[in-house]
TIMI-2910 file (N, C-alpha, C, CB; in pm, 1 decimal, decimal comma, always signed):
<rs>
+----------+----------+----------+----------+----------+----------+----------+----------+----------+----------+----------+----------+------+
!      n_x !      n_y !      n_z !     ca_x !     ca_y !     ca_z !      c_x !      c_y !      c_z !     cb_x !     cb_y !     cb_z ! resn !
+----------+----------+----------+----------+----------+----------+----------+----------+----------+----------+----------+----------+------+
!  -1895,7 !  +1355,0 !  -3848,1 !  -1884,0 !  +1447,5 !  -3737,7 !  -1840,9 !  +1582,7 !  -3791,4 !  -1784,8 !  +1395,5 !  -3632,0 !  Unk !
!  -1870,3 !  +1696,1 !  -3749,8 !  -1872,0 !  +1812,1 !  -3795,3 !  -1740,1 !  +1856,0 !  -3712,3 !  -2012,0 !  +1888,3 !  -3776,5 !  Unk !
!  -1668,0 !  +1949,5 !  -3751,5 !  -1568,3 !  +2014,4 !  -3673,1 !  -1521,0 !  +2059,6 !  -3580,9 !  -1551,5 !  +2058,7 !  -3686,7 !  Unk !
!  -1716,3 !  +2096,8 !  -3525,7 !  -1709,0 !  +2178,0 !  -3395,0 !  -1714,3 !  +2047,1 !  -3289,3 !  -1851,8 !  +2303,5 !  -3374,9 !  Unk !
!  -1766,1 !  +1966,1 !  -3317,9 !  -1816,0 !  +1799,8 !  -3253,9 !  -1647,7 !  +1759,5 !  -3213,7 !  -1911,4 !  +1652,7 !  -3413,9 !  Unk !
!  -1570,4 !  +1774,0 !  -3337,2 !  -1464,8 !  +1686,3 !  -3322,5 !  -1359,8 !  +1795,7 !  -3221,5 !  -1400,7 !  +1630,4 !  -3489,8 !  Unk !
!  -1356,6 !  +1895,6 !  -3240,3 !  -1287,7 !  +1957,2 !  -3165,2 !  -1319,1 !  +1996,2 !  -3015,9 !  -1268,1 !  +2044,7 !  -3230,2 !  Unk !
!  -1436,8 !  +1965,4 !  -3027,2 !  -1529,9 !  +1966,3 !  -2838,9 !  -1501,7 !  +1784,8 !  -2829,3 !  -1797,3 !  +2028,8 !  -2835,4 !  Unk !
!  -1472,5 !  +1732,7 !  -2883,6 !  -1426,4 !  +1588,4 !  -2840,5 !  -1276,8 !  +1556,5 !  -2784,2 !  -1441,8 !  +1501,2 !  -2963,7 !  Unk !
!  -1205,3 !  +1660,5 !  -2870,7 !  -1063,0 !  +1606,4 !  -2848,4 !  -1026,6 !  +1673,9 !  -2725,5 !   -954,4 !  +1636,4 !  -2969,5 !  Unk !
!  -1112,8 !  +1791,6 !  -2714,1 !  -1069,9 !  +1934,4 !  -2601,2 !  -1128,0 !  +1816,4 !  -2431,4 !  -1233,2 !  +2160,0 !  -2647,7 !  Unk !
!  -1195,4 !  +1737,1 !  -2472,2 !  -1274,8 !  +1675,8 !  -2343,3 !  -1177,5 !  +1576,2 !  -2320,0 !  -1439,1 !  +1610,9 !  -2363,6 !  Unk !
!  -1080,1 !  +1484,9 !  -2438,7 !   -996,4 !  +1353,7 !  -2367,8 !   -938,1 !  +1445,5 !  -2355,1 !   -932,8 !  +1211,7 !  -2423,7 !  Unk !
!   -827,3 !  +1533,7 !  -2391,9 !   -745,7 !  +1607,3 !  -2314,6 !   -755,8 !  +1677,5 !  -2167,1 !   -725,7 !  +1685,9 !  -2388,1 !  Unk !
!   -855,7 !  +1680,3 !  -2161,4 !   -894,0 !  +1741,7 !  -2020,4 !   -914,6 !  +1583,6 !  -1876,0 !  -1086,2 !  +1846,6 !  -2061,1 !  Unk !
!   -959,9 !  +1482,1 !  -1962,4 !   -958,0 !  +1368,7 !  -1887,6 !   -894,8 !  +1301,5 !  -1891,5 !  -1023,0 !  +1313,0 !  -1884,1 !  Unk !
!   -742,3 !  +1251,9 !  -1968,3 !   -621,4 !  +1173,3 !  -1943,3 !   -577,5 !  +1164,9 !  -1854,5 !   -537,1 !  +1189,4 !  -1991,2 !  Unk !
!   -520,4 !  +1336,3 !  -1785,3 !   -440,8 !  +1361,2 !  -1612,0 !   -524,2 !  +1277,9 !  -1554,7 !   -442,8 !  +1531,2 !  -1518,0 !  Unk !
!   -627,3 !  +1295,2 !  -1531,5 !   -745,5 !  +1231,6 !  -1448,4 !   -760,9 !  +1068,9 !  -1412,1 !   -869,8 !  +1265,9 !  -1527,2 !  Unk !
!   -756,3 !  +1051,7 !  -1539,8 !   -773,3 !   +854,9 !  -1546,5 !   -629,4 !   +825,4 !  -1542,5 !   -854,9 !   +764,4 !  -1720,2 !  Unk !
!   -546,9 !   +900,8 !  -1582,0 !   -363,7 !   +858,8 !  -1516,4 !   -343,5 !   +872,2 !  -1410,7 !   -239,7 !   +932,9 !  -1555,4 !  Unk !
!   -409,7 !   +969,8 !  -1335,3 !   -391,8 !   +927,9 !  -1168,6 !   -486,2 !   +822,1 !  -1126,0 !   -423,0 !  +1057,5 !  -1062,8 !  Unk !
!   -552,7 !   +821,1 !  -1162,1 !   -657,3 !   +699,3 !  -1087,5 !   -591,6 !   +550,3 !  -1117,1 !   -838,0 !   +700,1 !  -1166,7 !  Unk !
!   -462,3 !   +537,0 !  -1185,1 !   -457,1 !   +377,7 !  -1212,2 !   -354,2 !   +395,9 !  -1069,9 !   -380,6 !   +298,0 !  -1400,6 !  Unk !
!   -393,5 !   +214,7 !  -1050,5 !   -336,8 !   +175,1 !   -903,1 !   -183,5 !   +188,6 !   -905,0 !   -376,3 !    +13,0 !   -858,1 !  Unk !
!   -132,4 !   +196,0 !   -802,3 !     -5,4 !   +232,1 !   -774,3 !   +105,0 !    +73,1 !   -764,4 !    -21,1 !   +327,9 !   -622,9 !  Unk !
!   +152,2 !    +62,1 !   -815,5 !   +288,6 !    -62,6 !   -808,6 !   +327,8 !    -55,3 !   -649,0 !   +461,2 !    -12,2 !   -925,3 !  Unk !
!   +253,6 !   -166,2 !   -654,4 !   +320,2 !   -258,4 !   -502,9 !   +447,8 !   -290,1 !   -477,4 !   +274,8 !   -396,3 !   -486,8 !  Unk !
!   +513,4 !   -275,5 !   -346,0 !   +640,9 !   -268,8 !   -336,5 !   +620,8 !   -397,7 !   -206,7 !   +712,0 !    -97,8 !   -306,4 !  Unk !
!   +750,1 !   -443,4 !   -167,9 !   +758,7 !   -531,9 !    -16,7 !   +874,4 !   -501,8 !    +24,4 !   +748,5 !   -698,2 !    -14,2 !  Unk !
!   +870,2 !   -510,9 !   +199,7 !   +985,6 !   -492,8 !   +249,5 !  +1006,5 !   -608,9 !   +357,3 !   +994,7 !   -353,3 !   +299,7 !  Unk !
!  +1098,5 !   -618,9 !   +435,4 !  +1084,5 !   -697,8 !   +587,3 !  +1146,6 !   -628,5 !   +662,8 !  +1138,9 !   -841,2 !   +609,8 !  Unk !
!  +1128,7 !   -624,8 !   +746,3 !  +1219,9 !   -612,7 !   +926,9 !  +1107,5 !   -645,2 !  +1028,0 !  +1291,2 !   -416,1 !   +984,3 !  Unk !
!  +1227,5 !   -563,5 !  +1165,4 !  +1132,6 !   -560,8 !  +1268,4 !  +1035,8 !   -448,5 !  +1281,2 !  +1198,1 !   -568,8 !  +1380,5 !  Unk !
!   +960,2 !   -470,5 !  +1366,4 !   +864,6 !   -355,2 !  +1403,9 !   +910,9 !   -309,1 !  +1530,1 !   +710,5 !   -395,0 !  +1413,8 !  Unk !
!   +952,7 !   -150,0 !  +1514,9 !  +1059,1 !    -65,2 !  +1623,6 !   +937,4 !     -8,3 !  +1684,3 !  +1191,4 !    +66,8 !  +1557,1 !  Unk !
!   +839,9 !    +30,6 !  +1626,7 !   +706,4 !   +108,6 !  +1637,8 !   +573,1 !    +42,1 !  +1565,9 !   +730,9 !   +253,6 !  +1570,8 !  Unk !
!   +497,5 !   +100,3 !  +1686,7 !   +345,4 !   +116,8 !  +1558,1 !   +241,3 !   +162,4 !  +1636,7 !   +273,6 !    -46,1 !  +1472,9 !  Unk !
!   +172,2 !   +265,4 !  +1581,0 !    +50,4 !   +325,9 !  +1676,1 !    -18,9 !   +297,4 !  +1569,1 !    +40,6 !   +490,1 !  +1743,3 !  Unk !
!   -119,3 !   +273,3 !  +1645,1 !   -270,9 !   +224,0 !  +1552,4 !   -372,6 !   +336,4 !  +1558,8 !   -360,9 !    +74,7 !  +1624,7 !  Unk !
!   -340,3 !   +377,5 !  +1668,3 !   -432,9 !   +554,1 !  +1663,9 !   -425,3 !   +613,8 !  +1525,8 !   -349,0 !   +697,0 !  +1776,2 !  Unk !
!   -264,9 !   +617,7 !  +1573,0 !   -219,4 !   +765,3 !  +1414,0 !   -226,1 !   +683,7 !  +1320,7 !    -34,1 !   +862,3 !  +1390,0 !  Unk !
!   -190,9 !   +557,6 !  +1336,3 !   -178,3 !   +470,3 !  +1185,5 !    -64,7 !   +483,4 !  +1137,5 !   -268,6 !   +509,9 !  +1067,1 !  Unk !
!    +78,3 !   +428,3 !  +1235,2 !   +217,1 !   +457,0 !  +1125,6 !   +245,0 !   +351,1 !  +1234,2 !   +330,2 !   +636,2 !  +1094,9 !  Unk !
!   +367,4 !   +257,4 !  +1125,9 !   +437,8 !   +147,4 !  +1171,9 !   +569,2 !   +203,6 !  +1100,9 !   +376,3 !     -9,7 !  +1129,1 !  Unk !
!   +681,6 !   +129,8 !  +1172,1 !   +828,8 !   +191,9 !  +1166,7 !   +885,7 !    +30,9 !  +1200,4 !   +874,6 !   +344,9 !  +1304,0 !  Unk !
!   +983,6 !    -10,2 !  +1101,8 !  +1063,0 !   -137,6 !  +1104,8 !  +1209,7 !    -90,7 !  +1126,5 !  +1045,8 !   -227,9 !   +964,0 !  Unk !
!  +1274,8 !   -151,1 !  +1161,7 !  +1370,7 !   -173,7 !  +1254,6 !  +1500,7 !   -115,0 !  +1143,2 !  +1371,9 !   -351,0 !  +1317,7 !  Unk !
!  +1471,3 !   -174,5 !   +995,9 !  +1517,1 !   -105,0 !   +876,4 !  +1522,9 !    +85,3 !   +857,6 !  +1415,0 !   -169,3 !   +770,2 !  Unk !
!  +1469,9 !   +105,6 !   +921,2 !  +1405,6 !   +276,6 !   +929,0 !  +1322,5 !   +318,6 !   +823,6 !  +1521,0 !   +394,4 !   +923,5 !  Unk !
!  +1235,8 !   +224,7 !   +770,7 !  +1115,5 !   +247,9 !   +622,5 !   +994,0 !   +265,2 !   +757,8 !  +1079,5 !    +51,9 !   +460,9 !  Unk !
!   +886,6 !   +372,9 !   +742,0 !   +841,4 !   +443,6 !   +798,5 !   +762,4 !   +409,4 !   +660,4 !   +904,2 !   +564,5 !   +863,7 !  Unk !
!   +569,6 !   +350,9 !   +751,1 !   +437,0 !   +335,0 !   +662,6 !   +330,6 !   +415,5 !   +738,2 !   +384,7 !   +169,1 !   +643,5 !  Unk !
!   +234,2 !   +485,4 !   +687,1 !   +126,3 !   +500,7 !   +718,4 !    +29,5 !   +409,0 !   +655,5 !   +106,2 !   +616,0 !   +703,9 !  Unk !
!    -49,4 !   +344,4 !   +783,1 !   -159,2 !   +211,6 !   +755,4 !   -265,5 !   +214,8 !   +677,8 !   -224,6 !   +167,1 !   +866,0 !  Unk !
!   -277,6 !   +184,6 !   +529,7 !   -442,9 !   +216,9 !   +502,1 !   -528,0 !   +178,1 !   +549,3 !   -493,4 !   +197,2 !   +407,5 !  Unk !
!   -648,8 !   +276,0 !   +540,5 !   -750,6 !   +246,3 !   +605,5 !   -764,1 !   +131,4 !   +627,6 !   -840,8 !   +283,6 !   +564,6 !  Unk !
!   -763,4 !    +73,8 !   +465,7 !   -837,0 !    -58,8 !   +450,6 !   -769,9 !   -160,3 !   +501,6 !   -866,8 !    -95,3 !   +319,1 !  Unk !
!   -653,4 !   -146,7 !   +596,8 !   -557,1 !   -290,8 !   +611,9 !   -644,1 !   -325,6 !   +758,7 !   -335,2 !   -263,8 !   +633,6 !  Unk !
!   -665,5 !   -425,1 !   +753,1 !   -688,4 !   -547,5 !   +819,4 !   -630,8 !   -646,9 !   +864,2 !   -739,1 !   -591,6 !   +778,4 !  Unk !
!   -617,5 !   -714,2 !   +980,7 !   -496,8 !   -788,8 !  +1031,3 !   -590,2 !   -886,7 !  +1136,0 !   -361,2 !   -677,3 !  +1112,8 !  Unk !
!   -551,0 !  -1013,7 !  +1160,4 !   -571,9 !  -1085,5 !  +1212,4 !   -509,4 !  -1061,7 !  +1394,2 !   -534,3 !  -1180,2 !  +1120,3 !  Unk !
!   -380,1 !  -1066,6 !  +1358,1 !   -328,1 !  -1053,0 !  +1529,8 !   -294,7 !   -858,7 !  +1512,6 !   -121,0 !  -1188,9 !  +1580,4 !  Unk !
!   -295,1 !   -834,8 !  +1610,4 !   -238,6 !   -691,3 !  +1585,8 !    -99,0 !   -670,9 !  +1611,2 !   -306,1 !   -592,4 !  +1668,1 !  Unk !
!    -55,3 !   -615,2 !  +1516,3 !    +85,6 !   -600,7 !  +1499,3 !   +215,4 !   -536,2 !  +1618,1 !    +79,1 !   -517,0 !  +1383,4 !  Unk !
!   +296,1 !   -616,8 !  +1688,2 !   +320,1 !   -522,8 !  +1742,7 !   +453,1 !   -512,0 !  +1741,2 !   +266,1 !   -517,5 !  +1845,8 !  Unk !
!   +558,2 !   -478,4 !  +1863,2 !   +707,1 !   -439,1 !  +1872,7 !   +796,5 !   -595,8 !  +1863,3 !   +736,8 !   -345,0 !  +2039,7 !  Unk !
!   +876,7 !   -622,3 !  +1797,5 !   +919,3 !   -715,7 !  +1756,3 !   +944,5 !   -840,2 !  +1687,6 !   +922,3 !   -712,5 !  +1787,2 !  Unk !
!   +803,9 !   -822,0 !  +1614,2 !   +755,5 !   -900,0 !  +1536,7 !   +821,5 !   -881,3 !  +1403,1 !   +623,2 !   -887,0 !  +1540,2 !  Unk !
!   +879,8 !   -981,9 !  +1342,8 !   +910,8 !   -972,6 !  +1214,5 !   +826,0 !  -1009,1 !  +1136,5 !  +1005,7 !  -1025,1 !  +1185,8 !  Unk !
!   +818,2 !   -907,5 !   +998,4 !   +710,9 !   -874,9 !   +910,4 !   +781,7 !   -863,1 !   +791,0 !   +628,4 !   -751,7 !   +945,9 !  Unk !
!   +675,5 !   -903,3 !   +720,1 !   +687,1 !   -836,8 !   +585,5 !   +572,9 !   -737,1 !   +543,3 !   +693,6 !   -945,2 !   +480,9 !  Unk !
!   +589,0 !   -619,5 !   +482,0 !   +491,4 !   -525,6 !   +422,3 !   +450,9 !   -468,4 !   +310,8 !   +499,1 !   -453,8 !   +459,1 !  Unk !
!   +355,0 !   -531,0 !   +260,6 !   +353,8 !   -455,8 !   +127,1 !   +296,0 !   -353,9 !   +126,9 !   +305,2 !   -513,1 !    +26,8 !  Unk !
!   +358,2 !   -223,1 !     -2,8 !   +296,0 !    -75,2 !    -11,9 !   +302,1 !    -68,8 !   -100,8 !   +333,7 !    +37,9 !    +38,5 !  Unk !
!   +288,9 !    +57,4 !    -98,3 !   +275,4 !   +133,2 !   -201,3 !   +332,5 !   +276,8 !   -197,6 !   +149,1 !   +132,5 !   -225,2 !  Unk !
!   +369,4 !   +407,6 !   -294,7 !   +413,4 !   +495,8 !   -250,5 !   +292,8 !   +588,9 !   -306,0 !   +556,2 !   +512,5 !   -281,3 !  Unk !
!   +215,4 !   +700,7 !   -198,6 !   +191,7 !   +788,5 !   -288,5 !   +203,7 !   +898,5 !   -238,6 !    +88,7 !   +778,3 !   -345,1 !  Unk !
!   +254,3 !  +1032,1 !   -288,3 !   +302,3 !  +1135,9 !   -285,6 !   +376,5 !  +1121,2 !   -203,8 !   +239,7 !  +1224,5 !   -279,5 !  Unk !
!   +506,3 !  +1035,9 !   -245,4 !   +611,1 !  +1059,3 !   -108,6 !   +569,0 !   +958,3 !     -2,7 !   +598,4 !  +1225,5 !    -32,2 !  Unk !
!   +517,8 !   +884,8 !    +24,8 !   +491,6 !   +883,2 !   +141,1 !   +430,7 !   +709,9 !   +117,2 !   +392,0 !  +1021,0 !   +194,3 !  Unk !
!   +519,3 !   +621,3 !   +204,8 !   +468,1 !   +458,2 !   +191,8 !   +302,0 !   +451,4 !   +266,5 !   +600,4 !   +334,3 !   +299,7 !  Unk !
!   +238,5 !   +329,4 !   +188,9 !   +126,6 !   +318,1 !   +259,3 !   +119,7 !   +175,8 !   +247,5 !     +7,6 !   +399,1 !   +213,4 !  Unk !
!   +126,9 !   +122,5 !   +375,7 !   +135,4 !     +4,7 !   +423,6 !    -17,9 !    -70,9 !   +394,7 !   +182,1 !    +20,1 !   +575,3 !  Unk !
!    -37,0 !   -171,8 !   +319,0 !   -198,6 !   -216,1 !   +283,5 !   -166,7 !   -364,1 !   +314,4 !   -269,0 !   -183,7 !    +99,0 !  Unk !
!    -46,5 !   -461,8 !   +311,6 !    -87,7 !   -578,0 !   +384,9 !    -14,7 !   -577,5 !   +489,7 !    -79,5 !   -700,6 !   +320,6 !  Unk !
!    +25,6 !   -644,2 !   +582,7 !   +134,3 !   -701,7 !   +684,7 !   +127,4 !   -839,6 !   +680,5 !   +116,4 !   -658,5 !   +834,5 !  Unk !
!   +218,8 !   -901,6 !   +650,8 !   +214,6 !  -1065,6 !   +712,0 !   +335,4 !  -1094,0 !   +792,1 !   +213,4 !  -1188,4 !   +587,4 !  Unk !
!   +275,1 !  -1160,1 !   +885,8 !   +414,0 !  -1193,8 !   +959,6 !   +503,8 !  -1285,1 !   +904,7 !   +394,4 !  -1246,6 !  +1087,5 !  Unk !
!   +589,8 !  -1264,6 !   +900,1 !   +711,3 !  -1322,1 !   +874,2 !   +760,1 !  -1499,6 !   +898,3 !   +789,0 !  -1234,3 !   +955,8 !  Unk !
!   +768,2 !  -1552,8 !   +815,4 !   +783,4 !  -1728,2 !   +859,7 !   +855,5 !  -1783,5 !   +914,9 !   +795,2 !  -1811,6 !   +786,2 !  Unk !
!   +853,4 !  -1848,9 !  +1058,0 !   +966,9 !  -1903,7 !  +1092,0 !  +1119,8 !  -1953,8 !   +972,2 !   +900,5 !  -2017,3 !  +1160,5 !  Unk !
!  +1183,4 !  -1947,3 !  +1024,2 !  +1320,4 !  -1962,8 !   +960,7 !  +1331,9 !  -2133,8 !   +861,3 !  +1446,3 !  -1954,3 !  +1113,9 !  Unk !
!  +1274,7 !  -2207,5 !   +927,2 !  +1255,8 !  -2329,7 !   +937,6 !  +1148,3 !  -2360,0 !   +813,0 !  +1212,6 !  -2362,4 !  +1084,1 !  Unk !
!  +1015,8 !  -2318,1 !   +747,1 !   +884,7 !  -2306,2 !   +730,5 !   +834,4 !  -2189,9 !   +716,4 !   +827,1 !  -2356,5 !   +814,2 !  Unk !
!   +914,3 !  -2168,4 !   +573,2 !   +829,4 !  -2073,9 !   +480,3 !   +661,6 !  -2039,8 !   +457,2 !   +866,1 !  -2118,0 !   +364,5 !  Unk !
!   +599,2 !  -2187,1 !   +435,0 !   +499,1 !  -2184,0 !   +382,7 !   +389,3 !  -2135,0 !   +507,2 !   +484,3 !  -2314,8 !   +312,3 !  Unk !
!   +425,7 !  -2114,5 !   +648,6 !   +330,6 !  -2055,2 !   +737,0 !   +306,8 !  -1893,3 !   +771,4 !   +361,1 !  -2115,9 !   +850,2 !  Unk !
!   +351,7 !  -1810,7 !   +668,9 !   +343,4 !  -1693,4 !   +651,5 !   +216,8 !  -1666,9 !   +671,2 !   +390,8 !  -1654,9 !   +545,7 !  Unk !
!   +134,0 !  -1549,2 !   +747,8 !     -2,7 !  -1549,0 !   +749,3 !    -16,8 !  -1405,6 !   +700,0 !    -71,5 !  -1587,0 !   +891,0 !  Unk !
!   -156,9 !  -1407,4 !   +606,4 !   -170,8 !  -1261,4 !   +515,8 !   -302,7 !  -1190,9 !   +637,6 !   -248,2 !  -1296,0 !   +291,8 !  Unk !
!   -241,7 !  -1097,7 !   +663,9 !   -351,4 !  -1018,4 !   +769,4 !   -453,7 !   -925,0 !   +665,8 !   -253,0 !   -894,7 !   +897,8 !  Unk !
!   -432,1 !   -909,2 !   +565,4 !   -525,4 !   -852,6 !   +521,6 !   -583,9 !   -904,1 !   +402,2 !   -494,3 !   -742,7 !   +513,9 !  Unk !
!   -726,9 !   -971,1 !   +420,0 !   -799,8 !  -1064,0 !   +326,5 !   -817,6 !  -1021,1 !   +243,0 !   -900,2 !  -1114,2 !   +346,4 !  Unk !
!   -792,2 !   -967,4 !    +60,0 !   -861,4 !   -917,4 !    -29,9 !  -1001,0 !   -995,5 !    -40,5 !   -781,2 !   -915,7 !   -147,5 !  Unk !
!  -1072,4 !   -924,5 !    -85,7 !  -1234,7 !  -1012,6 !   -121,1 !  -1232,0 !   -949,0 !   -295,3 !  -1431,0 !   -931,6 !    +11,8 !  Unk !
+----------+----------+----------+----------+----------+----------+----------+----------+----------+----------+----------+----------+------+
</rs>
């Protein structure tokens, strides 16, 4: 490789690192409480904890979520700001194992 090759090579990963470092997925977080709120219009749910999600697009749910339901939620944070991508409701006290995942990955 000639000089000018190698230095128009290195000038191009440097320019595309920021790039492919934002694009890796964000570390999933979980929380529980109640649900104090949730509009499905705007897309924000609010637990009883005071952790405040906006819904991704992509979440999907079997029953629709509503005021008093205990949940668990997994997110994510990006720029500040939680984004709620599963909900499952929460398992009786009794029977863990009937937790239901509202949003199906495929």
């Amino acid at each position: 490789m000639n000089k000018l090759s190698m230095i128009t090579l290195l000038g191009f990963l440097l320019a595309v690192t920021p790039a492919v470092a934002q694009a890796s997925p964000q570390t999933e977080m979980s929380t529980m409480g109640k649900i104090t709120a949730v509009d499905l219009q705007r897309g924000t749910l609010t637990l009883d904890t005071g952790a405040q999600f906006a819904l991704a697009p992509t979440l999907q749910y079997t029953t629709v979520p509503a005021i008093n339901q205990e949940v668990q939620v997994t997110y994510s944070e990006q720029s500040g700001q939680k984004i709620a991508h599963i909900i499952d409701l929460a398992p009786p006290s009794n029977n863990r194992s009937m937790s239901t995942d509202v949003n199906r990955r495929k």
